[in-house]
Biopython code that builds the backbone (N, CA, C, O; Angstrom):
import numpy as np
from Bio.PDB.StructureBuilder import StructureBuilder

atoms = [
    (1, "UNK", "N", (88.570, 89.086, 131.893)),
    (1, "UNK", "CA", (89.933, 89.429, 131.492)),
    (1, "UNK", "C", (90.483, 90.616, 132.275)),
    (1, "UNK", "O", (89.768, 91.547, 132.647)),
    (2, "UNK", "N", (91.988, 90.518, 132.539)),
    (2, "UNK", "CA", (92.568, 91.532, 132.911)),
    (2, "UNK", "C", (92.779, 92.760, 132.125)),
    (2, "UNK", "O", (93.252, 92.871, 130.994)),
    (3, "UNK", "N", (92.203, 93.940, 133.183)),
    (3, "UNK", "CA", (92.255, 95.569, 131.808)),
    (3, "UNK", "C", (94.093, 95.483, 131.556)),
    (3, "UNK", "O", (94.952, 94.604, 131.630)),
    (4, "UNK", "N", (94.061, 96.463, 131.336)),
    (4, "UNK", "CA", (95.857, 97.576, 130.791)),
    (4, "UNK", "C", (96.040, 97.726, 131.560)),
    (4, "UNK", "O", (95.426, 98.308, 132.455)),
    (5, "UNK", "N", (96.773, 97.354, 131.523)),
    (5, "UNK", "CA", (98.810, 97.297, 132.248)),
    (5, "UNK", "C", (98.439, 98.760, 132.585)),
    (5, "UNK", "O", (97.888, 99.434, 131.715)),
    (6, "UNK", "N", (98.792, 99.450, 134.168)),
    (6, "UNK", "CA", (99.025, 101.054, 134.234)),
    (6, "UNK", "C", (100.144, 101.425, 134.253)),
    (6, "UNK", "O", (100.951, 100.811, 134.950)),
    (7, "UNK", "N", (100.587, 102.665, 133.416)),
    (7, "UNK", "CA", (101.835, 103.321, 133.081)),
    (7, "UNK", "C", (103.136, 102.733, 133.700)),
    (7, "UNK", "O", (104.177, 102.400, 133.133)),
    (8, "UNK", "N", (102.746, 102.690, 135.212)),
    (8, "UNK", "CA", (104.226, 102.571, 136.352)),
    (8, "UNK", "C", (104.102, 101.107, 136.295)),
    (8, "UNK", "O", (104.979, 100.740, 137.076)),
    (9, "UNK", "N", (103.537, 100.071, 135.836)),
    (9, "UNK", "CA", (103.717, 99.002, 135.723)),
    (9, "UNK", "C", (104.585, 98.532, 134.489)),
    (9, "UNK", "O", (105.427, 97.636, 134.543)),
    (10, "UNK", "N", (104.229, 99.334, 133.272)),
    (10, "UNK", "CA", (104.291, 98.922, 131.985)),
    (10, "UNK", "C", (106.163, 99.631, 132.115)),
    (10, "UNK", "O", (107.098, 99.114, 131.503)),
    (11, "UNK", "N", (106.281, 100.643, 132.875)),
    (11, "UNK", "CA", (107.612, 101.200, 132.857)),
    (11, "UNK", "C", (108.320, 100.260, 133.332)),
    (11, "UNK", "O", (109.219, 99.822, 132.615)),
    (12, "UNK", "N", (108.100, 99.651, 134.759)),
    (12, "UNK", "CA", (109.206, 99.214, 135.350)),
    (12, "UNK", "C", (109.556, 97.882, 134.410)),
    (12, "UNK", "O", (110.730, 97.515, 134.382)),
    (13, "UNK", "N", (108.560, 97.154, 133.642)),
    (13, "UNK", "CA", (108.634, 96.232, 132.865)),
    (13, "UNK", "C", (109.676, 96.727, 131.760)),
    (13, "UNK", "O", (110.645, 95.994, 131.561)),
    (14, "UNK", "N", (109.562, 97.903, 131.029)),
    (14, "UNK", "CA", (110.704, 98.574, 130.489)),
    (14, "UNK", "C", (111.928, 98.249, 130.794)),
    (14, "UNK", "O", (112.788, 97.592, 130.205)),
    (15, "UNK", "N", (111.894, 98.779, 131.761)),
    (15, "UNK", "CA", (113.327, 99.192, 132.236)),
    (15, "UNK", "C", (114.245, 97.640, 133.280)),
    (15, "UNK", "O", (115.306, 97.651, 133.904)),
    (16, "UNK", "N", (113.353, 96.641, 133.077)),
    (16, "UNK", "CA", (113.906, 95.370, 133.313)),
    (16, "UNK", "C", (114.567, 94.963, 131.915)),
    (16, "UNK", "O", (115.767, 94.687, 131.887)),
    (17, "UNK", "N", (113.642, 94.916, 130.536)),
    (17, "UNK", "CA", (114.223, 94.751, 129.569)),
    (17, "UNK", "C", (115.370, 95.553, 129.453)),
    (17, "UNK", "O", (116.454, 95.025, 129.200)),
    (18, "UNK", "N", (115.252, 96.855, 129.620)),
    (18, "UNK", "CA", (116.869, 97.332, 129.412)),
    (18, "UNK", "C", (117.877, 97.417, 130.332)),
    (18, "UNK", "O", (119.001, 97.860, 130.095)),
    (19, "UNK", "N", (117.486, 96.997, 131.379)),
    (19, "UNK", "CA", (118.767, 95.953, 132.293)),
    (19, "UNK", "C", (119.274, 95.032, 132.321)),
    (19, "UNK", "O", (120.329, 94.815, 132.916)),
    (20, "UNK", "N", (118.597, 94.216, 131.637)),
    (20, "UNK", "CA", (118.763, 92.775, 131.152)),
    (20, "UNK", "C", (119.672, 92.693, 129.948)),
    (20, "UNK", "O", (120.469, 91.770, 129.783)),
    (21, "UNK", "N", (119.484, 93.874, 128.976)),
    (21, "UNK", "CA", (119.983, 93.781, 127.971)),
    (21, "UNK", "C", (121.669, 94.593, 128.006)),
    (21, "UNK", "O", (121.905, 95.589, 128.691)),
    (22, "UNK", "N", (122.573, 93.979, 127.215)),
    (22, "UNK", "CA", (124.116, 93.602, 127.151)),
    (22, "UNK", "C", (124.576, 95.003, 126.853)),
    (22, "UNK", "O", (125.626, 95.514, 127.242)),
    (23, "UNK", "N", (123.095, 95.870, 125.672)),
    (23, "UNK", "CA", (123.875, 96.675, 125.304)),
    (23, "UNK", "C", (123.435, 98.051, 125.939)),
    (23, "UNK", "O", (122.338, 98.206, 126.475)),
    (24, "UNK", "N", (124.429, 99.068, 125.823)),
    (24, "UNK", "CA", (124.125, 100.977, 126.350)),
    (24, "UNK", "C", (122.398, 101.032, 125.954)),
    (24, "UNK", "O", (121.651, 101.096, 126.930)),
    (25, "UNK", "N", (121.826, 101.012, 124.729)),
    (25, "UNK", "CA", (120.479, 101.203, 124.869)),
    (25, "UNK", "C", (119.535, 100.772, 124.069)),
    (25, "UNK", "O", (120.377, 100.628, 123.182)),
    (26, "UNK", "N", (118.861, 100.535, 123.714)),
    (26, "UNK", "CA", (118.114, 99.816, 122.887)),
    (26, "UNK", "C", (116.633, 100.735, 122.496)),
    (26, "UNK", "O", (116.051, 101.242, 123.455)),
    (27, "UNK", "N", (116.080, 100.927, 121.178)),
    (27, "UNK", "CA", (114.849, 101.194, 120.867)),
    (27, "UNK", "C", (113.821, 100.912, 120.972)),
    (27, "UNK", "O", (113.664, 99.711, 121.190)),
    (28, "UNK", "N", (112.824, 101.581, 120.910)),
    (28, "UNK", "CA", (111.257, 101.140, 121.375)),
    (28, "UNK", "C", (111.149, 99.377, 120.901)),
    (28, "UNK", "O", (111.017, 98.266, 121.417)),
    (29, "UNK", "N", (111.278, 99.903, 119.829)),
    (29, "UNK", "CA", (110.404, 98.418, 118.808)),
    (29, "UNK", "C", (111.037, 96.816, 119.154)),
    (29, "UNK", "O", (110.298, 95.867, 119.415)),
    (30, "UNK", "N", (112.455, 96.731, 119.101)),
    (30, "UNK", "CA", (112.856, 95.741, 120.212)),
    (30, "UNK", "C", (112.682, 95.852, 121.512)),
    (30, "UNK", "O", (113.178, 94.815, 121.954)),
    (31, "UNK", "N", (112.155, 96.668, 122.681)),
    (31, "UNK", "CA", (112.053, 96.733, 123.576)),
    (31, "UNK", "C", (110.425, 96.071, 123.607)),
    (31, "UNK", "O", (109.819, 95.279, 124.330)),
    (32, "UNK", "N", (110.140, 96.826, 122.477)),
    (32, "UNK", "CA", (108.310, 96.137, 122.189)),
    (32, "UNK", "C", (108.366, 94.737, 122.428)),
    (32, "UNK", "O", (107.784, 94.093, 123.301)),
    (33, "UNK", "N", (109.151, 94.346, 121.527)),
    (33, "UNK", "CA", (109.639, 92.621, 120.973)),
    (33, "UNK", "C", (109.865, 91.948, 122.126)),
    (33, "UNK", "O", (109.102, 91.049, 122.479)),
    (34, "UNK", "N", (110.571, 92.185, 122.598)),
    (34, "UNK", "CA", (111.111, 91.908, 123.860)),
    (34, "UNK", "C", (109.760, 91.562, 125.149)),
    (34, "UNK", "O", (109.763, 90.537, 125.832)),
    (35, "UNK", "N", (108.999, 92.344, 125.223)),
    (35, "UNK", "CA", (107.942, 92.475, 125.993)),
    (35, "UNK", "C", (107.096, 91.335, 125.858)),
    (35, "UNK", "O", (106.667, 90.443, 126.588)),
    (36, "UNK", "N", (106.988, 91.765, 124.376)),
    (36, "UNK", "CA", (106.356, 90.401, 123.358)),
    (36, "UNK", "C", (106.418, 88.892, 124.057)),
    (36, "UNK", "O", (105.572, 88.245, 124.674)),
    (37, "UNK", "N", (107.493, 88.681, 123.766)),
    (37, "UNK", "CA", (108.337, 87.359, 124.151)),
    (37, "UNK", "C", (108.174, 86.461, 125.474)),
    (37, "UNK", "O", (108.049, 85.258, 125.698)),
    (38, "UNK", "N", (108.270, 88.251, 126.638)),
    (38, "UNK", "CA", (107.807, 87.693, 128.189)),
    (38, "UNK", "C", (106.476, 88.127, 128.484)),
    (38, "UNK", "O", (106.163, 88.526, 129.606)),
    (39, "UNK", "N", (105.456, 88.046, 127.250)),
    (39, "UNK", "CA", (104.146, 87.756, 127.916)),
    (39, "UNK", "C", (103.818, 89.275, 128.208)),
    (39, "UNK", "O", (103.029, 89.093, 129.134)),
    (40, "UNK", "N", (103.868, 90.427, 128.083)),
    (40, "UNK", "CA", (103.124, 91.651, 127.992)),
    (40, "UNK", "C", (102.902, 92.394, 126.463)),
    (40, "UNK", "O", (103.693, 92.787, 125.605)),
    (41, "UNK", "N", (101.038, 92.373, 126.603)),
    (41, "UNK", "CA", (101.176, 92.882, 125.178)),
    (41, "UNK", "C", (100.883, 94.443, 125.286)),
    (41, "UNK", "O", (100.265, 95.159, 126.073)),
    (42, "UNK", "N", (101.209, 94.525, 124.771)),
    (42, "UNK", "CA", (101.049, 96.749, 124.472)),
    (42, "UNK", "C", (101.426, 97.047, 123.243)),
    (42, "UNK", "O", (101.896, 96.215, 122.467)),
    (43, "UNK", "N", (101.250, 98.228, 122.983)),
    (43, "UNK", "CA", (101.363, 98.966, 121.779)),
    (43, "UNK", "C", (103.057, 99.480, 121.417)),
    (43, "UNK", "O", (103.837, 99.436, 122.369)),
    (44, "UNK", "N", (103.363, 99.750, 120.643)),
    (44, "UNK", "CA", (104.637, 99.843, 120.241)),
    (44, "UNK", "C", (104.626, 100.931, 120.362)),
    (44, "UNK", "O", (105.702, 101.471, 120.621)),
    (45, "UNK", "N", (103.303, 101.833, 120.221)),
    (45, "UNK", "CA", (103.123, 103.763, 120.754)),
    (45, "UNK", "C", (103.645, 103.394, 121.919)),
    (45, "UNK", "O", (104.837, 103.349, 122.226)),
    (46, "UNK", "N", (102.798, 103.157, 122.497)),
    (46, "UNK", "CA", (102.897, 103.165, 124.178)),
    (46, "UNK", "C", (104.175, 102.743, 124.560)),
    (46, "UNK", "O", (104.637, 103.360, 125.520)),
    (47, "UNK", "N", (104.858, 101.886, 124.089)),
    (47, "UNK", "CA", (106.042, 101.718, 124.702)),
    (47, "UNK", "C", (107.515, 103.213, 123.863)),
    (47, "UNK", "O", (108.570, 103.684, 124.287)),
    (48, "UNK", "N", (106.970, 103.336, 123.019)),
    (48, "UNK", "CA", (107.713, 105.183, 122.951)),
    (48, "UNK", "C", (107.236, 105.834, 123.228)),
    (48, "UNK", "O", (107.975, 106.818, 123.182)),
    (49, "UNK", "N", (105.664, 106.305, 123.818)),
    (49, "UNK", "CA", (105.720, 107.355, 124.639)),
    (49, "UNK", "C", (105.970, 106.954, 125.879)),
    (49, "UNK", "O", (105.428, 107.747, 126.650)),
    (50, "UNK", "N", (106.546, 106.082, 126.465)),
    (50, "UNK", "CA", (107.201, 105.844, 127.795)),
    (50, "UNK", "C", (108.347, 105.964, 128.076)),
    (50, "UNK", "O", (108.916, 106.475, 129.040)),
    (51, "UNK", "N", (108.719, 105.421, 127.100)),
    (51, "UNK", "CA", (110.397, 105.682, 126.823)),
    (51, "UNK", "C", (110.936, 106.902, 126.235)),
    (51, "UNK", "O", (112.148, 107.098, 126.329)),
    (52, "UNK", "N", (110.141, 107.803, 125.599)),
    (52, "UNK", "CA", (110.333, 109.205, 125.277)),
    (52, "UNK", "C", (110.237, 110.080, 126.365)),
    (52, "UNK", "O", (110.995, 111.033, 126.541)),
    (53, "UNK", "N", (109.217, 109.730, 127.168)),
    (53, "UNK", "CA", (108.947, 110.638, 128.561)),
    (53, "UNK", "C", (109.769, 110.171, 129.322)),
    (53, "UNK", "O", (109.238, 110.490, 130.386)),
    (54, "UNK", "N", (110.581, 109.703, 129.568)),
    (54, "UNK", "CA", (111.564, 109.310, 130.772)),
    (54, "UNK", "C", (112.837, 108.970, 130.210)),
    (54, "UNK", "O", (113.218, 107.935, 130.757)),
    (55, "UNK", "N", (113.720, 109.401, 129.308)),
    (55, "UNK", "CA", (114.271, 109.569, 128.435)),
    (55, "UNK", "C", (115.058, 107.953, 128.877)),
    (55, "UNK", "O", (115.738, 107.832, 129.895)),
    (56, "UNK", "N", (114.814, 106.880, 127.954)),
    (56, "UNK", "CA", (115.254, 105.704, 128.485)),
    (56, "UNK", "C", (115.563, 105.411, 126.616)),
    (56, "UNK", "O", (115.881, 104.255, 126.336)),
    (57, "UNK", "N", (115.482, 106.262, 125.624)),
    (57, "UNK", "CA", (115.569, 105.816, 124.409)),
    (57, "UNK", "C", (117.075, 105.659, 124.321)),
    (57, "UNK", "O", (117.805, 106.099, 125.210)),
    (58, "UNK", "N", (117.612, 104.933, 123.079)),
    (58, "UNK", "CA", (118.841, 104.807, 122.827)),
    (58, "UNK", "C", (119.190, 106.022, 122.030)),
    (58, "UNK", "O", (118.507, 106.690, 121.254)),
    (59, "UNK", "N", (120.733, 106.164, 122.518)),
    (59, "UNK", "CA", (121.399, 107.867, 121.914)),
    (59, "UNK", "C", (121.344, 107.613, 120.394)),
    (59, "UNK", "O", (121.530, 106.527, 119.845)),
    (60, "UNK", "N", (121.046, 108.841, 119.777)),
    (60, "UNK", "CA", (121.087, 108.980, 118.427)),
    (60, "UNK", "C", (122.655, 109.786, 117.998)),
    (60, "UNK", "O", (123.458, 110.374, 118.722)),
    (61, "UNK", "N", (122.663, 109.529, 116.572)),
    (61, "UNK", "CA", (123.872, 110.232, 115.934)),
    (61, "UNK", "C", (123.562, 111.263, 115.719)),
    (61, "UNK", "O", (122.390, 111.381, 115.363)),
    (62, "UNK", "N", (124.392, 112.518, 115.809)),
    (62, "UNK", "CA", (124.097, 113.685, 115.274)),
    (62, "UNK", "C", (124.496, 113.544, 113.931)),
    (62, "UNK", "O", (125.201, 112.579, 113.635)),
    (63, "UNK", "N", (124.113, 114.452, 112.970)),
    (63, "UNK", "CA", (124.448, 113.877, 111.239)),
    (63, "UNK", "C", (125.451, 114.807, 110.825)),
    (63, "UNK", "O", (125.488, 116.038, 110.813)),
    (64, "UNK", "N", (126.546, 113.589, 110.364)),
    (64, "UNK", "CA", (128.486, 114.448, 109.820)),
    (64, "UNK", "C", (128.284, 115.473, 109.068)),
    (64, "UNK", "O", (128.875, 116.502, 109.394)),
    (65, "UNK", "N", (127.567, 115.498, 108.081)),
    (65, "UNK", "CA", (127.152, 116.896, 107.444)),
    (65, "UNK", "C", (125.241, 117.053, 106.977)),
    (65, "UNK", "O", (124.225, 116.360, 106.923)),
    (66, "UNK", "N", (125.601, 118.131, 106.788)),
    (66, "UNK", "CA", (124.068, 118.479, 106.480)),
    (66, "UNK", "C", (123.750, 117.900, 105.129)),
    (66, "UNK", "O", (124.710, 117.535, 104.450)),
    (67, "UNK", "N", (122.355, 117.746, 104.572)),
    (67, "UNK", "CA", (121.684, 117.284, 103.884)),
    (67, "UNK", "C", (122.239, 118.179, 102.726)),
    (67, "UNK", "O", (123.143, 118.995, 102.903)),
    (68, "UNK", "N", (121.585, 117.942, 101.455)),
    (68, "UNK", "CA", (121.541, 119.239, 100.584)),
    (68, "UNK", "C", (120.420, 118.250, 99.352)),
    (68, "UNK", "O", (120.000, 118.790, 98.329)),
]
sb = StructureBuilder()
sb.init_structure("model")
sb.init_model(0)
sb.init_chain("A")
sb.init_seg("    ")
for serial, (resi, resn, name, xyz) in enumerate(atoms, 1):
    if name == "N":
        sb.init_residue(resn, " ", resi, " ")
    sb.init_atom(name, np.array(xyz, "f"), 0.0, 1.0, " ", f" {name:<3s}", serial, name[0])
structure = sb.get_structure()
């Protein structure tokens, strides 16, 4: 059997899914899914610490008011 996918492989595979995809950015876990689908398996860690280190995550909301 073939070992693990190395980092710069598993990225550029990333970042095809989020070229491919319609929208501004998309999250780990569909990006996971996604991977899924075309035949690479990995960890759903691994695909956010890849996407955390190379800031490829989708923008978050800042929150309208504070908690209480």
């Amino acid at each position: 059997p073939v070992g693990p996918m190395p980092d710069a492989a598993l990225l550029d595979a990333i970042r095809a899914v989020l070229t491919a995809s319609p929208f501004h950015g998309e999250g780990h876990r569909k990006v996971w899914a996604r991977l899924r689908v075309a035949g690479v398996r990995t960890s759903k860690r691994r695909v956010l610490r890849l996407m955390r280190e190379h800031h490829l995550l989708a923008p978050t909301r800042a929150p309208s008011s504070p908690r209480r």
